[in-house]
N, C-alpha and C positions, 0 to 999 in steps of 0.2 A: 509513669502512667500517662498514655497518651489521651490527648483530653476529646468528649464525647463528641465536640460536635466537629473534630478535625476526623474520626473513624466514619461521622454520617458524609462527611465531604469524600472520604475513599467510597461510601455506598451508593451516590449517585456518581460518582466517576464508572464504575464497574460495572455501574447497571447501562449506565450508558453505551458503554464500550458493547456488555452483552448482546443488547437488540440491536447494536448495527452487527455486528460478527453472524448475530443469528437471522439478519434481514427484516427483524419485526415491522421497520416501516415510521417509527413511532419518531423518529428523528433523524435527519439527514445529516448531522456531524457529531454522533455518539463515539467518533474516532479523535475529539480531542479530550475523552477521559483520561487519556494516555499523560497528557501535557498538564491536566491537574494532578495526578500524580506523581509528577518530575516537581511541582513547587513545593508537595506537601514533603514528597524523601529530602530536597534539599532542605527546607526551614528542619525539620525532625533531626536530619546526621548534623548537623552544621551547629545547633540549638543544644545535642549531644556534645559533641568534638568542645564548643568553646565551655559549653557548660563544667565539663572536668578539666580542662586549661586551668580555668578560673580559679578552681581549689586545688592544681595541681596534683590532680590524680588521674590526668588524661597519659594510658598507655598502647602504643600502637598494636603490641601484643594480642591486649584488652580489646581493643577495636576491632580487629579483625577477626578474632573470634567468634565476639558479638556477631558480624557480619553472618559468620559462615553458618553459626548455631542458628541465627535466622531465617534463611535464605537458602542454606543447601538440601537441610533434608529434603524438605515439601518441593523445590525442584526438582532432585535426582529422582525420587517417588514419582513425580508427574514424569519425568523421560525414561524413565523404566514401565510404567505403563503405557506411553506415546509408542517405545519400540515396543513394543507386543503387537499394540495396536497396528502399528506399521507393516511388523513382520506378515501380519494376515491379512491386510485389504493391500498394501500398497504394491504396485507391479513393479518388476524388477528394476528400472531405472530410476522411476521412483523412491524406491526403498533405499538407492544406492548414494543419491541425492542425501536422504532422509539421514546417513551415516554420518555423511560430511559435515549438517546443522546440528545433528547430534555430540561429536566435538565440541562444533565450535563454541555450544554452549555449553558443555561442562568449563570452558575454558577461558569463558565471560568475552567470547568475540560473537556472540553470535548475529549484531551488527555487521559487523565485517564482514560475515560469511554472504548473509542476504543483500549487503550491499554489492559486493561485487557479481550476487546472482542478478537482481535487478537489471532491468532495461525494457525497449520495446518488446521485447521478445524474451521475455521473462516467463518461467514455469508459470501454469496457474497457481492461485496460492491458496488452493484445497490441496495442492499436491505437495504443502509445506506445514506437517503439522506443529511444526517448532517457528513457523515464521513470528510469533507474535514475542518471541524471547529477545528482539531487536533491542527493544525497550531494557529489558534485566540489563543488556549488555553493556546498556548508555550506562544503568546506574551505578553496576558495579564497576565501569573505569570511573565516575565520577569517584567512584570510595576508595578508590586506588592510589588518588592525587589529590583529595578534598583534606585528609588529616593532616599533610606534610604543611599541605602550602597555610590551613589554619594557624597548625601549630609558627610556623615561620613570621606568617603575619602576627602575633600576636606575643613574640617576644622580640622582636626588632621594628615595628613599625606599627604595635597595634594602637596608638592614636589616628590612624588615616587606615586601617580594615576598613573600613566603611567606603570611601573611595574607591579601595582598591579592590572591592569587590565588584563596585559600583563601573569603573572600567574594565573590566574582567567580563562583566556582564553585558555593556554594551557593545563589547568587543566580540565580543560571542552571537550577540544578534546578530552586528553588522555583517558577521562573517554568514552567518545564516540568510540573511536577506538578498546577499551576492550570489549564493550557490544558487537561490531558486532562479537566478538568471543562467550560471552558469555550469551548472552539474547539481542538480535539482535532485537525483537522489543522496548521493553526500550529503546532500541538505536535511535529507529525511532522516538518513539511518548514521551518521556519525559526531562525537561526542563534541565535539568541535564548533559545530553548529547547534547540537543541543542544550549544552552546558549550561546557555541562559536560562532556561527553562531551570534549572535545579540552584543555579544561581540567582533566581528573583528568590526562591525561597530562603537562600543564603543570606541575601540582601535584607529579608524581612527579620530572620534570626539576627541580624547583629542591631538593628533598628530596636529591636525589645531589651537585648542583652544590654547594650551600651546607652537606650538614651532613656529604657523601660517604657518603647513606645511613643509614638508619637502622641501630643497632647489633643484631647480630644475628648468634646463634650458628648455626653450620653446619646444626645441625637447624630451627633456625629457620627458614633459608632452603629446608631441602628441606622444610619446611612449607608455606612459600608457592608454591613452586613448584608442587607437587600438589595445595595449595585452589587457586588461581587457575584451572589449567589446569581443574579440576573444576566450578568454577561457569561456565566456558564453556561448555564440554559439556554442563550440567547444564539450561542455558537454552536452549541449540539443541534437546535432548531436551523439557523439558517446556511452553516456554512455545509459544501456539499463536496463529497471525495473528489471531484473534478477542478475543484478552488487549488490556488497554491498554497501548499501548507509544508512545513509549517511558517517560515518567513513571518509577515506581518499579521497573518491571517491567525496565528498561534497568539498575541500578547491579548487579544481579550479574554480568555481562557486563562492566560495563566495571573493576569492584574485579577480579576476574578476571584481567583485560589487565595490570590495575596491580602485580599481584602475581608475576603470572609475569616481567613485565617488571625490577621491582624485585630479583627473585629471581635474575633473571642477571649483578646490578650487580657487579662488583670481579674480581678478579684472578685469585683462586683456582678449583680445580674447581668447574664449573656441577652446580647442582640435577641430580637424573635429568630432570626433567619439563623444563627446560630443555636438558640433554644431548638428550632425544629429540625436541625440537623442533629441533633440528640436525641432522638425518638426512640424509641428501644427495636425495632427491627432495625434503622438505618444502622444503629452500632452495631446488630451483630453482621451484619452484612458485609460492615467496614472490619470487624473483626475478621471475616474470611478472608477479604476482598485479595489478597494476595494468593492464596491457594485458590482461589474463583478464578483470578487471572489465569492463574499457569493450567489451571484443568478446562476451562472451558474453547479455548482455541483448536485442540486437539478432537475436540466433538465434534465441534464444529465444521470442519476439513475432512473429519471422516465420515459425517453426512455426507456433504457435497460428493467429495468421491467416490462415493459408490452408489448413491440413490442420481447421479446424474444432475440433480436439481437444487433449489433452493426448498428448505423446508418452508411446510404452508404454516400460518400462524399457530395452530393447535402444535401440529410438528414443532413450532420454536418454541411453546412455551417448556413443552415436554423436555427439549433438549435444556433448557433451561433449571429446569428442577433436578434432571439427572445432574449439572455441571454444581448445582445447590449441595449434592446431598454427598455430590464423590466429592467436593471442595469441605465441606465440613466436616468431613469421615479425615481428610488429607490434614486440617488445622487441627482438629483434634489427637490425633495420633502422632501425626510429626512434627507440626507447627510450633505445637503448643511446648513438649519437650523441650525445644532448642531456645525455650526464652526463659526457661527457672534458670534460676542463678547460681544452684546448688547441683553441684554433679546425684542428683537422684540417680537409684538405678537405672529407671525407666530414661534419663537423660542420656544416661551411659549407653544404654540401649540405642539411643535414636544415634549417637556418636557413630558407634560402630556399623549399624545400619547403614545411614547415611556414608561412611566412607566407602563400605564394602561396596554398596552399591553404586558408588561414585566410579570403582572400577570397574564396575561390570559396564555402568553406561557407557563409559571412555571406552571399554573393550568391545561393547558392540556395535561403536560407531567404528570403530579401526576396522571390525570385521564383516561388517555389510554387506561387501564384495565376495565374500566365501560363504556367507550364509547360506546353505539350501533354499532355494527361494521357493516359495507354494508355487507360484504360479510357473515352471516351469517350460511350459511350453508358450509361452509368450516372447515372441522377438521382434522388437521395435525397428522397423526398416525406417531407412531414412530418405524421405519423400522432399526433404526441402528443396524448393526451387531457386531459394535467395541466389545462387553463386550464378543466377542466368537473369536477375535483375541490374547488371548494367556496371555493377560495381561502384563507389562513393560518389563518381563525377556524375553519375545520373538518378543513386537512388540514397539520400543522407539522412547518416543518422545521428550527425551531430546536433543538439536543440540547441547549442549556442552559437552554428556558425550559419552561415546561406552556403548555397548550394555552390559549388565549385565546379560549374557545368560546363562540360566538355560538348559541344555540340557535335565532332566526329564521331567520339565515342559514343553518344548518344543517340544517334541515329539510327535505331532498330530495325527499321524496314524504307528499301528503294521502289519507288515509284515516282510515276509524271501526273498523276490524278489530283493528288488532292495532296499536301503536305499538311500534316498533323500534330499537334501537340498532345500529349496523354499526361496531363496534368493533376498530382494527388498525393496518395499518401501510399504505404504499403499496400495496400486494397485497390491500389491504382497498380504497383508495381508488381503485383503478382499475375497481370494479364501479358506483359513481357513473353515470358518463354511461349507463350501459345500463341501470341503475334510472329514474332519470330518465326517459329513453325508451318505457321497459315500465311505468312508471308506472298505466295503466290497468290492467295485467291485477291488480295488487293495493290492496286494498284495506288500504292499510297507511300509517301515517303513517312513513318511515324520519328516523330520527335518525343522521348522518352524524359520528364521533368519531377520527380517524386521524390518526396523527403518524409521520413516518416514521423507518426503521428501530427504531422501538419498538414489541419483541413486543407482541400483546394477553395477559400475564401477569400476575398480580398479583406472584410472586415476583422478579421480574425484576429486576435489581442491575447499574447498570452505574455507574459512577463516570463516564463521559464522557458520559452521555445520562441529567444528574439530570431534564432536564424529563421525561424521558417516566414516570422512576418515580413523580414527582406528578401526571401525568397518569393514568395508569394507576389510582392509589389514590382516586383519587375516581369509580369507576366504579359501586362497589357503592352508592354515596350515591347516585349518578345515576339507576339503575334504580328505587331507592325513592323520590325526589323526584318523578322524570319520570311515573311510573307504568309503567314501559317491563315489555312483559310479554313479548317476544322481544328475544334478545342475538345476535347473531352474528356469530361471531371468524372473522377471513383473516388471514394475516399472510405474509412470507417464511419459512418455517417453515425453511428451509433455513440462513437465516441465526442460528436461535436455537439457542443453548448446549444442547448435550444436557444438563445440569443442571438448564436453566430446564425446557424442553421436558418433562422428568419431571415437573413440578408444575403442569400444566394442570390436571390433575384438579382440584386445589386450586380454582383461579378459576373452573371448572365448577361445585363445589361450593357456593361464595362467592357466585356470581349463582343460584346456584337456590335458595339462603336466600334469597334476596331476592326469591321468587317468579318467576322469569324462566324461561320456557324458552330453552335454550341450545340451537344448531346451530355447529359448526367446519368451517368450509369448507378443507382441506387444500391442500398445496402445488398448487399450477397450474403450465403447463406452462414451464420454464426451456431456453432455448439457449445456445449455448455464442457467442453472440455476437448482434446485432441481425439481426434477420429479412430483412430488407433484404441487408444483406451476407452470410447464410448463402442466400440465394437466389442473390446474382450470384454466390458465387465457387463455394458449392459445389452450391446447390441445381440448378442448371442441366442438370449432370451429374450429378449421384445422385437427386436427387429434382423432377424434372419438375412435379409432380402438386403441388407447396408443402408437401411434410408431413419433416421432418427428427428424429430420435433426439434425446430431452432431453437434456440435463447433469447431470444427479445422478438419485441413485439416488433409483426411485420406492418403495423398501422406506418412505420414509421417513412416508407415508400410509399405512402398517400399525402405525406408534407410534403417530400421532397418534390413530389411530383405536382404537389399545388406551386411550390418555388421555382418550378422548370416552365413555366405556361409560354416562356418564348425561349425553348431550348427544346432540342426532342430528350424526351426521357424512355431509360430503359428500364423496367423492372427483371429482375435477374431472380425476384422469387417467383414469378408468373411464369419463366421459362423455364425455369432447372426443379420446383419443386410442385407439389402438388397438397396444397394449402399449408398448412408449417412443415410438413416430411418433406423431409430432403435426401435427396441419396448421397453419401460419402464415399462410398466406393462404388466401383463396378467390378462385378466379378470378383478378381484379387487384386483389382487396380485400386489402387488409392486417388483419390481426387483431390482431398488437401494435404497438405503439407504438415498442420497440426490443428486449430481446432476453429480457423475460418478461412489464413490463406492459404489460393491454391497448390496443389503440387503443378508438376509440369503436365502432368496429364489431364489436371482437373482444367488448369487454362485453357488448354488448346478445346477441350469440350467449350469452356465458358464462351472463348473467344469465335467457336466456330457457331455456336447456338445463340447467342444476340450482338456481339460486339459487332459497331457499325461500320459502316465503307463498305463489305463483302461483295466480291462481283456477285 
């Protein structure tokens, strides 16, 4: 029997999870419910596993059943409905995508799959409705290699378990803490890096099992009780999807989980903070809380995907009660089955169920490529410009190295007028092919310097993208070496920390010591998905003519352009749109590339309609 007030800590982990998935607003780091739940499945399997060591009736057999009887029905149920769902909204290369997640998660990699999709230039991830089974994937390898290595510890060396979970654990941070410098999504999505996370709660299972807890007086424990519950809270409130995570930014969260958990240990009356983690909704909540996970991701994705938008708060709550009632309808039918202990029929049932449909899933992730697609007349041309931005020595996309810049290579356009730097990020390098192009009308030698996702800031601080802070710092050397008497910054501006974003002035300042006139070309225009797909699904019907409402707010070329007051500024929404509507094509031209850089055609317009120098 899992006890009440560890079910009410699943029920604000999931609620949490939910309003950032559904955008409520209500918390900015509702994405480390994820990492309370990796402390509570470690204490729980681990608390399990040594628990029947103990009286010698731990069998691996036994274990993995357990697992599967768990765990599989109410998943393959949730990816049996996701492909339906799929098969009807999602567009052909989407759906094809969808096949391959589909796999990998019957097959407990579904980590691995999104890890290696990941990157700058990553699917959006309403176009992933299995993205959120990363997590399943960490858990289930953790159960893959948690029972051997117990069992092992615990008849050859179990006086130091504790230790050697204890280095096992620290080993796992450290390795976690290195990736957010140096391969930052590894860091994210594989088990290697996560394993601390499900090892503090290992750590805390053998603390109870071996010493019955650490000693500690009443108040001590209502101490812990109400720090732990507070550093949850504390991280959902302040930490923000733009923070590195999970690295160092994750152990308040999970000491957190560890304390509240520890705080409920023994006999006597529980902590308040535990006490009210037992309220009778938070349990049934946490009773769901696992079919709430697997069903509410897939709502959520297929909102965004076809409404174009973020739902508005009414919209979230709604999505919210539907993800309530299909996740209770999912626990009660299949959940619940797969955890009596007696083959019932109705058990036997979810068995059979559960397997059959375990092939059907596996069979129609093989066969996604042969499905009859609804949307048949849909054909994805390929608009990318990347292979005319300059290639690695001008455009990087390593975040742990500096830039390996080739200054012949680099040198985009010949002239005697003015030599140039075009210093930025992607949204700097996609004006490339349309300088290139326009190349005549200036008289301008351009020097091409761009790494992506790295602001063009000098103040700019990120611990997972050291190459670009070295790249970056050698800028003002460049202008005085190169002779470069024009600098001009593009960047994702949308993407950059209102912290950095305040100290533009600063790198204005900095290149114009160094003689340079400055120009800041500001945000350009952003959709709330690939151009392409906001034409078939929605532009069709709302917008005929190709011109569609941006994705953020354009206030935000009123900052920048309070931070340019000694640099000329360009606004790129004043010229290309006509108040948020933007046009994405012309005719049957495409202008981006996917769902804010240009294609080759969209630059040479950008570059020909404001970018500066032009005879």
């Amino acid at each position: 029997m899992i006890r009440q007030d560890i079910q009410g800590l699943r029920a604000i982990s999931i609620m949490a999870v939910l309003e950032f998935h559904f955008k409520m607003g209500f918390t900015t780091g509702g994405f480390t419910g994820v990492d309370v739940f990796f402390v509570i499945s470690g204490y729980l399997i681990s608390s399990g596993i040594m628990r029947n060591i103990e009286q010698n009736e731990f069998s691996f057999l036994r274990f993995y059943q357990r697992r599967i009887f768990r765990l599989m029905p109410a998943l393959i149920v949730t990816c049996l409905l996701t492909a339906i769902g799929a098969w009807w909204l999602l567009l052909p290369p989407d759906f094809a995508a969808f096949g391959f997640s589909l796999i990998s998660a019957v097959f407990a990699a579904a980590n691995f799959y999104f890890w290696k999709q990941s990157g700058y230039f990553a699917p959006e991830s309403q176009s992933q409705p299995l993205l959120h089974l990363w997590s399943l994937g960490i858990e289930e390898q953790f159960y893959f290699l948690m029972p051997a290595a117990l069992v092992l510890i615990s008849r050859w060396c179990k006086p130091h378990r504790l230790l050697l979970i204890t280095l096992a654990l620290l080993g796992s941070l450290a390795v976690c803490i290195g990736a957010a410098f140096i391969a930052p999504a590894a860091g994210f999505y594989l088990l290697p890096c996560r394993a601390w996370e499900l090892l503090a709660g290992a750590f805390l299972a053998v603390v109870v099992m071996d010493r019955g807890g650490l000693p500690a007086s009443r108040l001590w424990r209502e101490t812990a009780g109400a720090s732990g519950l507070a550093l949850i809270l504390g991280s959902m409130l302040i930490l923000r999807e733009t923070d590195v995570f999970p690295a160092w930014n994750a152990i308040a969260p999970c000491l957190g989980a560890g304390l509240v958990i520890w705080a409920g240990t023994g006999t006597d009356r529980a902590p308040v903070a535990n006490r009210a983690l037992s309220w009778a909704p938070f349990r049934f909540i946490g009773n769901i809380s696992y079919s709430l996970y697997l069903v509410h991701w897939p709502i959520a994705a297929f909102w965004e995907y076809r409404m174009m938008r973020p739902p508005t708060m009414g919209e979230s709550w709604a999505l919210v009660a539907i993800s309530l009632i299909l996740a209770s309808l999912i626990w009660q039918l299949f959940e619940q089955p797969g955890r009596r202990k007696t083959l019932l029929p109705r058990k036997r049932l979810t068995i059979i169920v559960a397997s059959a449909a375990g092939l059907v899933a596996l069979g129609l992730g093989i066969a996604t490529h042969r499905v009859p697609q609804r949307f048949s007349d849909f054909a994805l041309a390929d608009n990318s410009a990347q292979g005319q931005w300059g290639g690695p020595h001008c455009f990087n996309e390593s975040l742990a190295h500096p830039i390996d810049w080739d200054r012949r290579l680099c040198t985009r356009t010949h002239g005697k007028a003015h030599r140039v730097l075009l210093w930025g990020d992607s949204f700097a390098a996609h004006y490339t092919p349309g300088l290139v192009r326009d190349a005549a009308n200036r008289d301008a030698e351009i020097l091409q310097y761009t790494f992506a996702g790295c602001p063009p800031i000098l103040a700019y601080n990120s611990l997972s993208r050291v190459g670009c802070q070295v790249s970056n710092g050698r800028v003002p050397d460049m202008v005085t070496q190169l002779h470069v008497d024009t600098v001009v910054i593009a960047a994702k501006w949308t993407d950059t920390p209102k912290r950095t974003l305040d100290r533009l002035h600063e790198t204005i300042a900095a290149l114009r010591a160094r003689g340079a006139k400055v120009y800041v070309i500001g945000q350009t225009p952003e959709f709330v998905a690939d151009v392409q797909r906001v034409d078939y699904v929605g532009g069709r019907h709302n917008a005929p003519d190709g011109q569609w409402p941006i994705a953020f707010d354009p206030a935000i070329n009123a900052v920048l352009k309070a931070q340019s007051a000694q640099a000329g500024f360009i606004d790129p929404l004043a010229a290309l749109c006509s108040g948020r509507q933007c046009p994405y094509r012309r005719g049957k031209i495409w202008l981006y590339a996917d769902y804010g850089h240009f294609s080759a055609a969209g630059s040479q317009w950008a570059v020909e309609t404001y970018f500066p120098l032009r005879k």
